[in-house]
C-alpha positions in Angstrom: -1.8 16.4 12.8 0.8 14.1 11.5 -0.3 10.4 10.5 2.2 7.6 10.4 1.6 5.1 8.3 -0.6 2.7 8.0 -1.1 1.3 11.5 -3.2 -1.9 10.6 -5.6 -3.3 8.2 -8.4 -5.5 9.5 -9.8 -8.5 6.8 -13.1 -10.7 6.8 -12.3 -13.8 5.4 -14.5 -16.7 4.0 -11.5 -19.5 4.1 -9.4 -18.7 7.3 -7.5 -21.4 7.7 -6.0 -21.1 3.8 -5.6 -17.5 4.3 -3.5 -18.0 7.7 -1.4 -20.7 5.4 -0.9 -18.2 2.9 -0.3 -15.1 5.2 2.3 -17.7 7.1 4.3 -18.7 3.7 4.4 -15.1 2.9 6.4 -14.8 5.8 4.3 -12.6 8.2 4.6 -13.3 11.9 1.7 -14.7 14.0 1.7 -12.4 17.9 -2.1 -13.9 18.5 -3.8 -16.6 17.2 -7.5 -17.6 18.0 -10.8 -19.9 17.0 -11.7 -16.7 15.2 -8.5 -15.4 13.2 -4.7 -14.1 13.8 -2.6 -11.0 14.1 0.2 -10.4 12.5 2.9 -8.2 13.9 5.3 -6.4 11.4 8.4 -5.0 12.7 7.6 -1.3 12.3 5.1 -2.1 14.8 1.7 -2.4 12.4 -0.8 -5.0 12.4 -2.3 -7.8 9.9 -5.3 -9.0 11.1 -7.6 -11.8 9.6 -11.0 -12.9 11.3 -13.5 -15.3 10.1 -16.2 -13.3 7.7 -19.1 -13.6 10.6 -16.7 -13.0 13.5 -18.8 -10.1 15.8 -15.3 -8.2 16.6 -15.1 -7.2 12.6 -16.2 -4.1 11.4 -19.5 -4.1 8.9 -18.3 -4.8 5.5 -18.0 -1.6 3.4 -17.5 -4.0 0.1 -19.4 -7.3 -1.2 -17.7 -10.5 -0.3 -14.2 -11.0 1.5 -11.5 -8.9 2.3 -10.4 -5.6 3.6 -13.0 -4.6 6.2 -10.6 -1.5 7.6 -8.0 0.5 7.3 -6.4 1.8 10.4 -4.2 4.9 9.7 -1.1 5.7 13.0 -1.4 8.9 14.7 2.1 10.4 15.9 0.3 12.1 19.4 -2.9 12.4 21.5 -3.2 16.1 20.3 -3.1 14.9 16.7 -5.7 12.3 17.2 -7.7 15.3 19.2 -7.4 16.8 16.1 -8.2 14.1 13.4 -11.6 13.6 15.7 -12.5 17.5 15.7 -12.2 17.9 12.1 -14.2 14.5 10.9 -17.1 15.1 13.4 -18.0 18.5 12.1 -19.6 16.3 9.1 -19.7 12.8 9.7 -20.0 9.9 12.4 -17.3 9.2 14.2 -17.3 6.3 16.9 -14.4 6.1 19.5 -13.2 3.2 21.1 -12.5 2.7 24.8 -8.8 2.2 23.8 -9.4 5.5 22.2 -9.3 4.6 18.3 -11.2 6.5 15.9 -14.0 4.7 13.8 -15.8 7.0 10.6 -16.0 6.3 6.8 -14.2 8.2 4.0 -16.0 9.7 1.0 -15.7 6.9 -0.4 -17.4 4.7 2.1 -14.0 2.8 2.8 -14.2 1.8 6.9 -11.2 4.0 8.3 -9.9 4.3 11.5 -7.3 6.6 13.7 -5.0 5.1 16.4 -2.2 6.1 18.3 1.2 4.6 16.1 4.5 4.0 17.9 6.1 3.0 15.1 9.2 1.8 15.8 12.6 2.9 13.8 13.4 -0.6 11.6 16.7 -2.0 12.3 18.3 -3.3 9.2 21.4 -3.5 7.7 22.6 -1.4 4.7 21.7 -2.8 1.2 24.5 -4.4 -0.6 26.6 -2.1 -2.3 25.9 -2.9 -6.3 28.8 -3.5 -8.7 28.2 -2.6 -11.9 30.4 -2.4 -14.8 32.7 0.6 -13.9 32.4 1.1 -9.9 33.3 -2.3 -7.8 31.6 -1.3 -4.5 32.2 -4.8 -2.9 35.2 -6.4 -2.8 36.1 -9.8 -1.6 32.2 -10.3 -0.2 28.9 -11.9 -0.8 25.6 -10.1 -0.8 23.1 -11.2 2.1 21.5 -14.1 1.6 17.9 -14.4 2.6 16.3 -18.0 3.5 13.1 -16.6 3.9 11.4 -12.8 3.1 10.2 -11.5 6.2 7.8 -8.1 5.6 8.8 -5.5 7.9 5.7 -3.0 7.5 3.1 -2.2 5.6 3.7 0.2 2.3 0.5 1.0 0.8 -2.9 0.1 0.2 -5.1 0.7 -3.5 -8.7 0.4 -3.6 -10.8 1.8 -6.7 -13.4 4.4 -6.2 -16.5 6.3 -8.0 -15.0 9.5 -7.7 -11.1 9.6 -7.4 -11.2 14.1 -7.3 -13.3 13.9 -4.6 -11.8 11.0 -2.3 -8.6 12.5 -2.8 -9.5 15.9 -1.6 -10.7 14.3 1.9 -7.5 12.9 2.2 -5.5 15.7 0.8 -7.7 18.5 2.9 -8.8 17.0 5.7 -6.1 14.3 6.8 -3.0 16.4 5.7 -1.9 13.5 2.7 0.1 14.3 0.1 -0.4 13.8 -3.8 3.0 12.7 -4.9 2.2 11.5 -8.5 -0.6 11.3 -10.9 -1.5 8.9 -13.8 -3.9 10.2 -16.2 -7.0 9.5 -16.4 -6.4 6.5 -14.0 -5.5 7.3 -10.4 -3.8 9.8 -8.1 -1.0 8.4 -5.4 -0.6 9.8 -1.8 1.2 10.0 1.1 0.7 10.4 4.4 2.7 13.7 5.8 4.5 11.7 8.7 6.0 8.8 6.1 8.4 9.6 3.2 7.6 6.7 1.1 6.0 7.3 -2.5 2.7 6.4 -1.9 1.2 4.7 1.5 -2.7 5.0 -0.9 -3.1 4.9 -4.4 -7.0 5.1 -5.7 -7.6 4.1 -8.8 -10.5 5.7 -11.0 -13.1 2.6 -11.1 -17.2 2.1 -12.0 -17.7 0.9 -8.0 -15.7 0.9 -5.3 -13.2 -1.9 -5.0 -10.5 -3.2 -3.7 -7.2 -4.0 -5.4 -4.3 -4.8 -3.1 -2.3 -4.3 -0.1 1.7 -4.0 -0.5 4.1 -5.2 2.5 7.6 -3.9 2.2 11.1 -6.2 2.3 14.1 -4.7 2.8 16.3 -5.5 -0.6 15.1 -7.2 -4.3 16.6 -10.3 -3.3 14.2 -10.6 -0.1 12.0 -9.9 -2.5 12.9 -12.6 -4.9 13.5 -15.6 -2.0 10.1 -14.7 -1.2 8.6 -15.1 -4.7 10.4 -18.4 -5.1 9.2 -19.5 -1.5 5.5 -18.9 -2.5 5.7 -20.5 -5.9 7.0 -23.3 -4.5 4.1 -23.8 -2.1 1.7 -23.5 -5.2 0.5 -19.9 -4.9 -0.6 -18.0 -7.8 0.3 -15.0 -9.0 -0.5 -13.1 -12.9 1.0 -10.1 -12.5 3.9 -11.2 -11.6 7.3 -9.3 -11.1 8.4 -6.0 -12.4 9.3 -2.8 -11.5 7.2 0.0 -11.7 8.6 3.6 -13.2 6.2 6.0 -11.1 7.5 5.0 -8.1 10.3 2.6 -8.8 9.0 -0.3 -6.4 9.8 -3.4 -7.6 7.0 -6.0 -7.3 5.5 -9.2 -6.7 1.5 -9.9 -6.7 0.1 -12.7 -5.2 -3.7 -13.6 -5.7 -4.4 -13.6 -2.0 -7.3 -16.3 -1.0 -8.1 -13.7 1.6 -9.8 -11.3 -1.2 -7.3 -8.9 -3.8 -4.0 -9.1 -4.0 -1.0 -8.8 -2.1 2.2 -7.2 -2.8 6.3 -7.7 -2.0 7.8 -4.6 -2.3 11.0 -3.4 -2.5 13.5 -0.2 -3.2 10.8 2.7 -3.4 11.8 6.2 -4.3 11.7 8.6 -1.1 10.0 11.7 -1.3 9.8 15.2 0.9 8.3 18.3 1.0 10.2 19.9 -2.0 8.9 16.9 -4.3 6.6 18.2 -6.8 3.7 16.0 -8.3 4.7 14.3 -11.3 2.0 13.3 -14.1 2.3 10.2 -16.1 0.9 8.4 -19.0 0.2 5.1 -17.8 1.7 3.3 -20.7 4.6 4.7 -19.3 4.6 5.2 -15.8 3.0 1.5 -14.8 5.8 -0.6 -15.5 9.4 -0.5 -16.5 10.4 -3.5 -16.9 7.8 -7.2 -16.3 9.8 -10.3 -15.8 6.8 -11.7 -17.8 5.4 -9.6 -20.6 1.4 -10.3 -21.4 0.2 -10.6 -24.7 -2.0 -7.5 -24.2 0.1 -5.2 -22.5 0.8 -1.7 -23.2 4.1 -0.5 -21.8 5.7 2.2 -23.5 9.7 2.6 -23.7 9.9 6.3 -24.3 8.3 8.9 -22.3 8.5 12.5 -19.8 6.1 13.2 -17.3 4.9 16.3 -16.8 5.9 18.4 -13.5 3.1 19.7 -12.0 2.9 23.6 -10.7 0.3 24.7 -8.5 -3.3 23.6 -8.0 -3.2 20.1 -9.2 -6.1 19.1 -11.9 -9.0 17.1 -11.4 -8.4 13.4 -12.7 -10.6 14.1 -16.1 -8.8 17.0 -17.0 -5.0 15.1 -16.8 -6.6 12.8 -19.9 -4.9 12.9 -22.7 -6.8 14.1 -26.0 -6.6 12.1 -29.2 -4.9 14.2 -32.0 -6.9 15.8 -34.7 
């Protein structure tokens, strides 16, 4: 079976109409729009969707309050889907639609869904060449200029979880994921086995289950940065603010989203196949590389190696760092 991608990601919200304004300034694209909520449409095909909290076409919640009600994961072929059903019924629920998407819950009680994906090939133009002190790539040219960042799919999704080992093996041994990286003693990332990006789900280690934030992809840092400046200027707030992280190398922008979490720019991820091998991090190190705005209280280190990782990977306790005698 190979999944896609993320093929949509259904919210509840308490506030539509300031979640539709933010969703707009973010740049998303509106295909439907009614009394109950909106889709989005991104260009690789996937879907946004926002529906008023007690709107009957929403999935039960799975957390307390508003947000992320389900998360729809693209199947590349009927056969595949045939498959993803045959495997998650010999021990759970799983409820099929008359469109033929999948419904069940993960191990850890996160609403998921299957669907057929047609993701379509994105059709952008190469990133600007960069000049840098000793190699001129562009000569007698501007960059692109962006007016306004438009997302073009979705990247990832991170929700924390109870019991990161054991969530992770249901995607890793029953959906065909792929661990790509691992901070210790805080979270494993994953990929799905038909996408090449560094993580399409990252779950944190957390006391509940929660949910952190969803992450929309732009094509180059300066989308990213138009889009930044665009949603400042309309008065939305964001404390994490822009950096780049080292694990994976996506720059970022977080928004506090009035829809529940977070949402994410992100830009210029590493690519990963087959032949990558599972690198583990200290977080101090692999979090963040650089922050355009440094907290009083954070812990980024300079200096660091992560550890390649051989074999059986270890369960998330184990990658902990002792304290020296």
């Amino acid at each position: 079976m190979a999944l896609l991608g993320i093929e949509s990601v259904v919210y509840g919200v308490d506030d539509l109409e300031t979640s539709l304004r933010f969703y707009d300034d973010f740049g998303l694209e509106r295909a439907a729009t009614d009394e109950g909520g909106a889709v989005y449409r991104l260009a690789e095909g996937s879907s946004f969707v926002l529906r008023r909290a007690d709107d009957p076409r929403l999935p039960p919640a799975f957390l307390p309050g508003q947000g992320p009600r389900e998360v729809v994961w693209g199947v590349d072929s009927q056969a595949s889907l045939d498959a993803v059903a045959s495997e998650l019924r010999r021990d759970r629920e799983v409820r099929v639609d008359p469109d033929g998407t999948l419904h069940t819950r993960d191990e850890a009680g996160i609403n998921i869904g299957f669907r057929l994906f047609d993701r379509r090939p994105l059709e952008v133009e190469p990133a600007p060449a960069e000049n840098n002190l000793s190699a001129v790539q562009r000569w007698n040219r501007h960059r692109k200029w962006y007016e306004r960042a438009r997302p073009k799919l979705i990247n990832h999704v991170v929700f924390g979880v109870p019991d990161v080992d054991r969530a992770v093996g249901f995607y890793v041994d029953r959906l065909g994921f792929r661990v790509t990286d691992i901070m210790r003693g805080l979270g494993m990332f994953m990929r799905c086995e038909g996408r090449h990006d560094h993580h399409n789900l990252f779950l944190l280690r957390g006391g509940r289950l929660f949910f952190s934030h969803i992450s929309f992809g732009v094509e180059t840092i300066d989308e990213l940065m138009v889009g930044a400046m665009h949603m400042q200027r309309q008065g939305w707030r964001s404390d994490a603010g822009l950096g780049r992280h080292r694990v994976s190398s996506l720059v970022f922008y977080y928004m506090d989203s009035p829809a529940g979490g977070q949402t994410e720019y992100s830009a210029d991820s590493d690519y990963l196949d087959d032949h990558w091998k599972p690198r583990m991090w200290d977080p101090e190190f692999g979090q963040h590389h650089w922050l355009a705005v440094l907290p009083a209280d954070a812990r980024i280190a300079s200096t660091g190696t992560p550890v390649v990782l051989e074999g059986a990977l270890p369960a998330l306790a184990e990658t902990v760092r002792q304290p020296s005698a």
